[in-house]
C-alpha positions as CSV (number, residue, x, y, z in Angstrom):
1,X,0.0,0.0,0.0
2,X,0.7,3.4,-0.6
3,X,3.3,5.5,1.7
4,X,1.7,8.4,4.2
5,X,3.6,10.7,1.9
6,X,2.6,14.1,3.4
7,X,0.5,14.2,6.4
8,X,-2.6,16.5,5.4
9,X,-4.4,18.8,8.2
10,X,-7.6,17.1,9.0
11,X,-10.4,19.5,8.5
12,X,-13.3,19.7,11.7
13,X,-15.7,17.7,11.5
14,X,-19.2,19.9,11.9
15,X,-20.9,19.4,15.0
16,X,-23.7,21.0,14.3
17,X,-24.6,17.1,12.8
18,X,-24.6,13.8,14.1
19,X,-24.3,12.2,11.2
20,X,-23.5,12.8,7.8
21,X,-26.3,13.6,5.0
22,X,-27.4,10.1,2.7
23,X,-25.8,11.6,-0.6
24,X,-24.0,14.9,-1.8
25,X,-25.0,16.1,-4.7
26,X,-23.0,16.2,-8.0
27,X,-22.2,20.0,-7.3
28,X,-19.8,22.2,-10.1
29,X,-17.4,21.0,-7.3
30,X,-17.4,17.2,-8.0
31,X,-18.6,18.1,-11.8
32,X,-15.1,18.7,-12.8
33,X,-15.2,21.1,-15.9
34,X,-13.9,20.6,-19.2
35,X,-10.8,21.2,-20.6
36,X,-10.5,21.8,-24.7
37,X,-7.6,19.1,-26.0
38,X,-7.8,17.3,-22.3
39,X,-9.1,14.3,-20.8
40,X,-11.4,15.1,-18.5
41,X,-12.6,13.1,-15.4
42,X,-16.0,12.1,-14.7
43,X,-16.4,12.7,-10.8
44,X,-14.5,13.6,-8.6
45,X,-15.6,12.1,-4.7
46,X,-14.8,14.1,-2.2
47,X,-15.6,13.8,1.5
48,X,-12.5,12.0,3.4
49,X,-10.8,14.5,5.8
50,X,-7.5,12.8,5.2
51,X,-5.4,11.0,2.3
52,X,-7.6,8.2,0.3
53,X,-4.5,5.5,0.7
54,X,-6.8,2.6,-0.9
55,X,-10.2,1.8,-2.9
56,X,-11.8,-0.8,-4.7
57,X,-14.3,-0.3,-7.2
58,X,-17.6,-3.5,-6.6
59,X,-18.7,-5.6,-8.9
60,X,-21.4,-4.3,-10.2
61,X,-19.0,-1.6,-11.9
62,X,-21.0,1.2,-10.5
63,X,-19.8,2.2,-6.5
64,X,-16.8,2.9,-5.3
65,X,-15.4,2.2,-1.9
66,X,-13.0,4.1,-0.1
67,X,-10.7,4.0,2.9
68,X,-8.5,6.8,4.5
69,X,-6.1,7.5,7.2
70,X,-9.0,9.2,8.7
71,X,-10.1,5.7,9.7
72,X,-13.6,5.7,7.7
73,X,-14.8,4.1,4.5
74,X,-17.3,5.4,2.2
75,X,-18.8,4.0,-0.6
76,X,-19.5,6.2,-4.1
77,X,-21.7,6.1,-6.9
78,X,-20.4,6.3,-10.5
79,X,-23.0,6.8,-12.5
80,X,-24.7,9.6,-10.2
81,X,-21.4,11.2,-8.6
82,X,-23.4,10.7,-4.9
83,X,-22.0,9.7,-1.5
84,X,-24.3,6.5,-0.7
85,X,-24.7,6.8,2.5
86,X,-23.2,7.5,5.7
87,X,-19.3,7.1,6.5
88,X,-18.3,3.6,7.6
89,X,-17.0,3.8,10.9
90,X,-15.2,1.1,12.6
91,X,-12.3,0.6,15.5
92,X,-8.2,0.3,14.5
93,X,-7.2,3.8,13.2
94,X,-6.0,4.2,9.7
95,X,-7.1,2.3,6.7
96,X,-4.3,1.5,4.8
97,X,-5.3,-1.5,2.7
98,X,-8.7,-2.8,1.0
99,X,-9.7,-5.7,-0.9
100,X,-12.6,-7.2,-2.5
101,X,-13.3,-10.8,-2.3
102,X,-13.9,-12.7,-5.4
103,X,-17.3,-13.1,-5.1
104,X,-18.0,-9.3,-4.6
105,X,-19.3,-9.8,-1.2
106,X,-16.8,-9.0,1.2
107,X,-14.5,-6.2,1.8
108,X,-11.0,-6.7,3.8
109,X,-9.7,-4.0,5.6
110,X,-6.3,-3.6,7.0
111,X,-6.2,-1.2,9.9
112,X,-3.4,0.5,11.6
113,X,-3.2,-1.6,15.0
114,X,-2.9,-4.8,12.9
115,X,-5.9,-6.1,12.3
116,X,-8.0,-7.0,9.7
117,X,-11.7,-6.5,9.9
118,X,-14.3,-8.0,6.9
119,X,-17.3,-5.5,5.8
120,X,-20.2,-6.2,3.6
121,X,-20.7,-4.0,0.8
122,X,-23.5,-2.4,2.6
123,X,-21.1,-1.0,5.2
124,X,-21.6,-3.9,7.9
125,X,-18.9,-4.9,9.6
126,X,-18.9,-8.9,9.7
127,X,-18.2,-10.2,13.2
128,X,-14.9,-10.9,14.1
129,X,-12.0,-9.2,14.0
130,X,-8.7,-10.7,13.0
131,X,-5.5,-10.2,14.5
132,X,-1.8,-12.0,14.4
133,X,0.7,-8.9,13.0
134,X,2.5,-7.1,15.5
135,X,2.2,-4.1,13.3
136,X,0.0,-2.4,10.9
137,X,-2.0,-4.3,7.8
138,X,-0.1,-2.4,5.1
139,X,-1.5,-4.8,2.1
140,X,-3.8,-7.7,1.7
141,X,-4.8,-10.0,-1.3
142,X,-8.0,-12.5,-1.7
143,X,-6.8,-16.1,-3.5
144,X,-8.8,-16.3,-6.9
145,X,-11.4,-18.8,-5.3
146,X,-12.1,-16.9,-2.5
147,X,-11.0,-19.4,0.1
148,X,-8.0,-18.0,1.5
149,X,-6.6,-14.1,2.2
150,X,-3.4,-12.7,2.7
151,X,-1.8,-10.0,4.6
152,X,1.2,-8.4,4.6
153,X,2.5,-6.0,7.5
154,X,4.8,-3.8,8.6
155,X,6.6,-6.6,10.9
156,X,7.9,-8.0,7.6
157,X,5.6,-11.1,7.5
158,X,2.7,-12.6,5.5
159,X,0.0,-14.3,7.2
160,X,-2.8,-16.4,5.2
161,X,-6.2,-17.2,6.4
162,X,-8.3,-20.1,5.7
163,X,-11.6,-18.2,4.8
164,X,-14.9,-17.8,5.1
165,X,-14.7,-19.8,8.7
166,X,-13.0,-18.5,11.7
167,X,-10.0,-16.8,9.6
168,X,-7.7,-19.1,11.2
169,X,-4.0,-18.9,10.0
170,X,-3.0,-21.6,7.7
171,X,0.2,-20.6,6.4
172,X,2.8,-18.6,8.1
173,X,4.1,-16.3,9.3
174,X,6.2,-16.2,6.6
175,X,9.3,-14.2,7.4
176,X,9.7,-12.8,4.4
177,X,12.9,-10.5,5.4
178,X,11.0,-7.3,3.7
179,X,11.7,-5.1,6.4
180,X,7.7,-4.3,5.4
181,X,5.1,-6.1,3.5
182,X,4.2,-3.5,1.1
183,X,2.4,-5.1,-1.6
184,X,0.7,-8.0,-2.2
185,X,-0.8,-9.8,-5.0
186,X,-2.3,-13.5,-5.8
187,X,-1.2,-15.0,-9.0
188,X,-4.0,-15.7,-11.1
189,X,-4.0,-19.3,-10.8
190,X,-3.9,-18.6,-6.6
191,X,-0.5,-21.2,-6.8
192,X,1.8,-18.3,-6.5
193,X,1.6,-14.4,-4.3
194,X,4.2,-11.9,-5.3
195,X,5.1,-9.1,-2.4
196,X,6.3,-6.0,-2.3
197,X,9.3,-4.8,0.7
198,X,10.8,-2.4,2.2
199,X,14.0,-3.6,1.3
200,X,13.1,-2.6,-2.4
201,X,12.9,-6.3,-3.2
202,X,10.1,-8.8,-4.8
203,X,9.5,-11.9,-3.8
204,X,7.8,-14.7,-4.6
205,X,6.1,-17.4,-2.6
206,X,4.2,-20.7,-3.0
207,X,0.5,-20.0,-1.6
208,X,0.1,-23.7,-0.4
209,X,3.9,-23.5,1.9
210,X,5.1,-20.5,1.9
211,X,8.3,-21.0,0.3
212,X,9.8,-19.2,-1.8
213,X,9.5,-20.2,-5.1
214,X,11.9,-17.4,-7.5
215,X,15.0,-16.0,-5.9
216,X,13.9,-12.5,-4.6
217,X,13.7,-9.8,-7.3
218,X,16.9,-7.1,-5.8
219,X,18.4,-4.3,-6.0
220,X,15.3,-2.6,-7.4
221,X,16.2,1.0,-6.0
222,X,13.2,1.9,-4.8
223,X,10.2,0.8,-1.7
224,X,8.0,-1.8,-3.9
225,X,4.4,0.1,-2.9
226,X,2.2,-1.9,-5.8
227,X,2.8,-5.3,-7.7
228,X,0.1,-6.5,-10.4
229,X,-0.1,-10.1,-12.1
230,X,-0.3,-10.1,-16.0
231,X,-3.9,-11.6,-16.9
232,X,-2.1,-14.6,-17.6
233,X,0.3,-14.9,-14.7
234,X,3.5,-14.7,-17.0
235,X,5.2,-11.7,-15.6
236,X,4.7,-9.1,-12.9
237,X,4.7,-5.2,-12.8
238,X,6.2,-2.9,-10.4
239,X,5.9,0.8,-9.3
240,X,9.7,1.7,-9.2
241,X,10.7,5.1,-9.3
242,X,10.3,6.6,-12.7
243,X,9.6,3.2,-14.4
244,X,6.9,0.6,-13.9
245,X,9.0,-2.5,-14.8
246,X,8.1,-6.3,-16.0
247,X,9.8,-9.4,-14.8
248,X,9.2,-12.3,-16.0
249,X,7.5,-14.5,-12.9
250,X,9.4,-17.5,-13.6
251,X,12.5,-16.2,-13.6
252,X,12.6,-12.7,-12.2
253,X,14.0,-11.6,-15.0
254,X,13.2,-8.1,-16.3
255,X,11.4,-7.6,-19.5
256,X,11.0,-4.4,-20.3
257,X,9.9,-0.9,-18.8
258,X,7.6,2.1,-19.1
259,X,9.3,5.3,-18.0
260,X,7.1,8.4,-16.9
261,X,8.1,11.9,-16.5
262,X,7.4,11.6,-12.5
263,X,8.0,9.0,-10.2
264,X,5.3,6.4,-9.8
265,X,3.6,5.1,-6.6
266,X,1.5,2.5,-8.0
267,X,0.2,0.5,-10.9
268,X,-3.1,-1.2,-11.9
269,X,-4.1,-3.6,-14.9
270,X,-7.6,-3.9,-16.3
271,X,-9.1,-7.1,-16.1
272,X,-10.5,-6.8,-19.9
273,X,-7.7,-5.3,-21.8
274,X,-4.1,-5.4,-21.7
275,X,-3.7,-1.9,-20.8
276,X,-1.7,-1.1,-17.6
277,X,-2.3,2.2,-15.4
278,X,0.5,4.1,-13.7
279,X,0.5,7.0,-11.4
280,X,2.1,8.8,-8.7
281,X,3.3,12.1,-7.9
282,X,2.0,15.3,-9.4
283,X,-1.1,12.9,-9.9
284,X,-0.2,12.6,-13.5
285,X,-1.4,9.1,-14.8
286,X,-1.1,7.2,-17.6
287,X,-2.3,4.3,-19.6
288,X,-0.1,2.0,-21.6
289,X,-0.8,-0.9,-23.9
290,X,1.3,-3.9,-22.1
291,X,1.8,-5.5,-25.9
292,X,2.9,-3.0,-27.9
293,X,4.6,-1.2,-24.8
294,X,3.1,2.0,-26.5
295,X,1.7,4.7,-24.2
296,X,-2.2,4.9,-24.9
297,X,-3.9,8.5,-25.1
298,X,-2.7,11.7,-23.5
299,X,-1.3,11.8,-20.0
300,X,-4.4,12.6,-17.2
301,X,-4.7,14.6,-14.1
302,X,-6.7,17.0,-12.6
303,X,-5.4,17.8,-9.1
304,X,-2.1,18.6,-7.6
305,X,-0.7,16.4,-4.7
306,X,0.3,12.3,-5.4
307,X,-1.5,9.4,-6.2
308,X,-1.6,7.2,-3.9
309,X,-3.4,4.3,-5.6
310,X,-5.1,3.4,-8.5
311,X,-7.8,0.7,-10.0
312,X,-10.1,-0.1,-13.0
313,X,-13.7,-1.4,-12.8
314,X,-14.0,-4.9,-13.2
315,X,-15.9,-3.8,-16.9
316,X,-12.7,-1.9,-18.2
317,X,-15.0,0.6,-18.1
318,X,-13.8,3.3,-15.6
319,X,-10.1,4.3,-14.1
320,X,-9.7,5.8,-11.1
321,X,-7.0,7.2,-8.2
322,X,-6.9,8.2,-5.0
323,X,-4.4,9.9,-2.7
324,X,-3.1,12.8,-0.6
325,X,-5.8,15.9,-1.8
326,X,-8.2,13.5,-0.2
327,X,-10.2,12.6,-3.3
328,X,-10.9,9.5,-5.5
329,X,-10.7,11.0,-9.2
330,X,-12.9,8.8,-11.9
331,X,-12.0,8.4,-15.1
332,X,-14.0,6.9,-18.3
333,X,-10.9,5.0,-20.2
334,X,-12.9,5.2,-23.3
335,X,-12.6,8.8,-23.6
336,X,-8.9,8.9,-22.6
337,X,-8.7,6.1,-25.2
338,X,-10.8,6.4,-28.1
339,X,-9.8,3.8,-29.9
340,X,-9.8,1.3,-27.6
341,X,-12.6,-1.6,-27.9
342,X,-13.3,-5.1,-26.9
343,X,-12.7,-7.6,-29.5
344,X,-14.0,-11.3,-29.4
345,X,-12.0,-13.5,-31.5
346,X,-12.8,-17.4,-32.3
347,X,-10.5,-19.6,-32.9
348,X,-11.6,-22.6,-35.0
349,X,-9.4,-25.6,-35.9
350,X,-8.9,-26.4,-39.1
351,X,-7.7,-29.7,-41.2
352,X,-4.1,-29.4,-42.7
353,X,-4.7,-27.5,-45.7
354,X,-6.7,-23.9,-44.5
355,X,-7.6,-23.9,-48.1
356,X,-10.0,-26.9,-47.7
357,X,-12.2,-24.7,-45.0
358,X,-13.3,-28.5,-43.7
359,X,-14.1,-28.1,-40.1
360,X,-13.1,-30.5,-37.8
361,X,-14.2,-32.8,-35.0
362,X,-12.2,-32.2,-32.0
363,X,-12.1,-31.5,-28.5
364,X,-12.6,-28.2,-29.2
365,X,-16.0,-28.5,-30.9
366,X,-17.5,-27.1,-27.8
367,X,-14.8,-24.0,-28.2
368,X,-16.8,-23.3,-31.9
369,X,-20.5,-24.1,-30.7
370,X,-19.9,-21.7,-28.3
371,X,-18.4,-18.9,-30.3
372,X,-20.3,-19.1,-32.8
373,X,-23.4,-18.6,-30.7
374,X,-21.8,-15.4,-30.1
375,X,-20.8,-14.1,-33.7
376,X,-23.9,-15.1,-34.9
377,X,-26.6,-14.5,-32.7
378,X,-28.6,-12.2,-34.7
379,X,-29.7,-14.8,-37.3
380,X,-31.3,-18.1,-35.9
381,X,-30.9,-20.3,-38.7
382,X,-27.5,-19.1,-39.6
383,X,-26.4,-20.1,-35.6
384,X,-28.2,-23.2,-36.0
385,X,-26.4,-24.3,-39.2
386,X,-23.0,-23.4,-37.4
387,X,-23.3,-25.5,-34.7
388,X,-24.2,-28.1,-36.8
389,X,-21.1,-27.8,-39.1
390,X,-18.8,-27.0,-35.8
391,X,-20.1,-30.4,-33.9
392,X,-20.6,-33.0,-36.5
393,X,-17.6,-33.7,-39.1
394,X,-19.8,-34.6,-42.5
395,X,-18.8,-35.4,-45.6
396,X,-18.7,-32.7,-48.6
397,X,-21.5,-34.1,-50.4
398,X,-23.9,-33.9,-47.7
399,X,-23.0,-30.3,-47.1
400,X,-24.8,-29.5,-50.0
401,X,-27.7,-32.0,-49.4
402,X,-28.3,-29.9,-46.4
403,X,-27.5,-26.1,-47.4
404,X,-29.4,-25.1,-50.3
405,X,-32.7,-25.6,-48.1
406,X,-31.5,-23.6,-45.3
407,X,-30.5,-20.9,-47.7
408,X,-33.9,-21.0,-49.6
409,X,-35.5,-19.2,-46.5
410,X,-35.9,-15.2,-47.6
411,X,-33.7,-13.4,-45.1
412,X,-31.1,-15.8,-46.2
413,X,-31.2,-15.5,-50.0
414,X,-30.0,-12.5,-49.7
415,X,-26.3,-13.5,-48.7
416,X,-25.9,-15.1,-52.2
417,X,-24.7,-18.8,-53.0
418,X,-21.9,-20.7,-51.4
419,X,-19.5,-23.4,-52.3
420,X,-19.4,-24.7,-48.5
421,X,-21.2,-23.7,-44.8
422,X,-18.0,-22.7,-44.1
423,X,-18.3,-19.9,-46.7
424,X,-21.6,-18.9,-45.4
425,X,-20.0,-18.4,-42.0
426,X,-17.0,-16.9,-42.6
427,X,-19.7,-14.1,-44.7
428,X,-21.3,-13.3,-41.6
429,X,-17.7,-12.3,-40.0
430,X,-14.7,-10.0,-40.7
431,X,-12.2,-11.8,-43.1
432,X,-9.8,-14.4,-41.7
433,X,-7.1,-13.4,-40.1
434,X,-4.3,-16.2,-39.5
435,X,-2.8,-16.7,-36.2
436,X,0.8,-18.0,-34.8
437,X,-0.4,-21.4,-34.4
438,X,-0.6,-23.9,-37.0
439,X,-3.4,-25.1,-38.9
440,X,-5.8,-22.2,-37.1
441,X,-7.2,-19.5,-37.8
442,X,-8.8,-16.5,-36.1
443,X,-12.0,-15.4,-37.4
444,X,-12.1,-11.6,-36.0
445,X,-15.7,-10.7,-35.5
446,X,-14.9,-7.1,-33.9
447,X,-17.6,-6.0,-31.7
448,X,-17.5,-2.9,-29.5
449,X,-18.6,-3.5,-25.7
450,X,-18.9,0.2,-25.6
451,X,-17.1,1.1,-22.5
């Protein structure tokens, strides 16, 4: 988790409340105004009295929740700009870590005096309170099935927790020699948890033994604050001064790095695009395309101070960050990003020769029926003729037993006459477009998931 960079004033709280209104309207202060040739954000949430040092967006893509070193959480609305609610309010000082569980039901929260509480995503706390570090909860991380959750804390060690019964610990304490547990971060498979130290080191441990399973990642110059998986748990990226690096997860091994004009605090990667987010100080962030190693759009910001940690919607749909001008800044990545859409590609096998266009029978038939349910939804007798083709391997001559009396119905006369279903498909789609593997091809059937 982020550091407590620069310790803000707090402002009063007004007494001449109890408690806090149910919503605050979308006022010109949180309606940021626009800015000719810039991105511009959506909302901006305002409302902690001190630094926003973590937040996780839910998953129905629409709230927000927040948690602050003034020791309360509140939960946002992205579509209306509204507080929902009253502050959550709990014991343990400072918030310095969140994280959703996998089933979006359950929010962990770290707290200053080493503990680690679980709310609902209404704002109750869940009985029992969860203790074991000697010092603060400075990161936490749910396994990808939701059964275990790790910790990491200023006393240098991991503990992991058998979850959702009494929270016991099943592995550790892993003494991980960090000098400070900074980061942490499940592999995507939940085999594997990468952490971030003190001692400007990554390392990475087995989730079932907590050994280590990759020689620690040195040398690295800088406090490791974030660490975030590749969506296919190949490599790992870093916040590390003026660079957000890659290393390979195998190996440790660097791949490559994306250097920024400031130095960055943490990084975030969208679960439906390869698109990585950086930011840090100055609260200039950017976006970056993790394949081409390209930067994607214009650099964004909108406040002064640092970012202290950043996160996409589970839809791709939003980017936000949080930090020291106590405010979580929303972003829609679409109009930082134009261009940037959602493609669905099938891949079908194909016989030897791509020329013959002769589906066949494999294990993968259910790969096809499935895709091609997709690509061709609109047209009912068209979807039904491709699963026929993708699940049964017949012969040439009884393709055109069976087509011509498909294609006699009137919408389908229209798309013309074909030497092969396979023909008829492939009309319905973008042209073929062959991949690296052998004897496959892609059939791109673009389609924008408006973001």
């Amino acid at each position: 988790m982020p550091p407590l960079a620069i310790q803000m004033p707090t402002i009063e709280e007004n007494t001449s409340s109890v408690s806090e209104p149910p919503a605050v309207p979308a006022t010109e202060e949180i309606q940021p105004k626009a800015q000719p040739g810039k991105p511009t954000p959506k909302y901006r949430f305002k409302g902690h009295e001190n630094q926003i040092l973590d937040f996780v967006f839910l998953r129905d893509n629409v709230h927000i929740v927040s948690g602050s070193l003034d020791g309360r959480m509140r939960k946002w609305n992205c579509d209306t700009g509204l507080l929902v609610g009253k502050p959550w309010s709990g014991e343990g000082g400072i918030i310095h870590a969140l994280a959703l569980s996998p089933d979006g039901q359950t929010i962990a929260c770290g707290r200053d005096d080493g503990s680690v509480q679980r709310w609902n995503t209404e704002g109750e706390m869940i009985e029992g309170i969860w203790t074991g570090h000697r010092e603060l909860v400075r990161s936490l991380s749910w396994s990808p099935n939701g059964n275990h959750i790790a910790s990491g804390s200023d006393d240098g060690t991991i503990l992991i927790r058998k979850v959702p019964e009494s929270g016991e610990i099943e592995i550790g304490p892993i003494k991980t020699k960090q000098d400070g547990v900074l980061a942490l971060a499940y592999s995507p498979s939940g085999d594997k948890i990468a952490s971030g130290g003190k001692n400007q080191t990554i390392s990475i441990w087995d989730s079932k033994t907590g050994e280590l399973v990759v020689e620690p990642i040195g040398d690295l110059g800088h406090y490791v604050w974030s660490v975030v998986w590749s969506l296919d748990g190949t490599k790992l990226y870093a916040a590390l001064g003026h660079f957000a690096r890659a290393f390979d997860s195998s190996s440790g091994t660097e791949l490559c790095s994306f250097e920024h004009t400031h130095p960055l605090i943490s990084v975030a990667l969208s679960p439906k695009h390869n698109v990585l987010a950086c930011v840090g100080i100055g609260s200039i962030a950017r976006l970056w395309d993790t394949k081409s190693r390209q930067p994607l759009g214009q650099p964004f910001n909108q406040e002064d101070g640092i970012a202290l940690c950043v996160a996409f919607s589970q839809d791709g749909k939003y980017v936000a960050y949080g930090g020291t001008n106590n405010t979580v800044t929303l972003w829609v990545v679409k109009e930082i990003v134009p261009e940037i859409t959602v493609r669905a590609f099938t891949t079908i096998l194909l016989s030897n020769k791509l020329h013959s266009r002769k589906l066949v029978s494999s294990r993968h038939h259910r790969l096809a029926w499935k895709s091609t349910l997709q690509i061709l939804w609109h047209n009912q007798r068209v979807m039904i003729m491709a699963i026929f083709f993708s699940l049964v391997p017949l012969r040439h001559h009884l393709a055109h037993l069976i087509v011509p009396r498909i294609l006699n119905h009137p919408p389908l006369a229209a798309f013309g006459t074909f030497s092969s279903p396979f023909d008829m498909v492939r009309q319905q789609v973008s042209p073929l477009r062959c991949s690296n593997t052998p004897n496959t091809v892609s059939l791109g059937a673009a389609r924008d998931h408006s973001l």
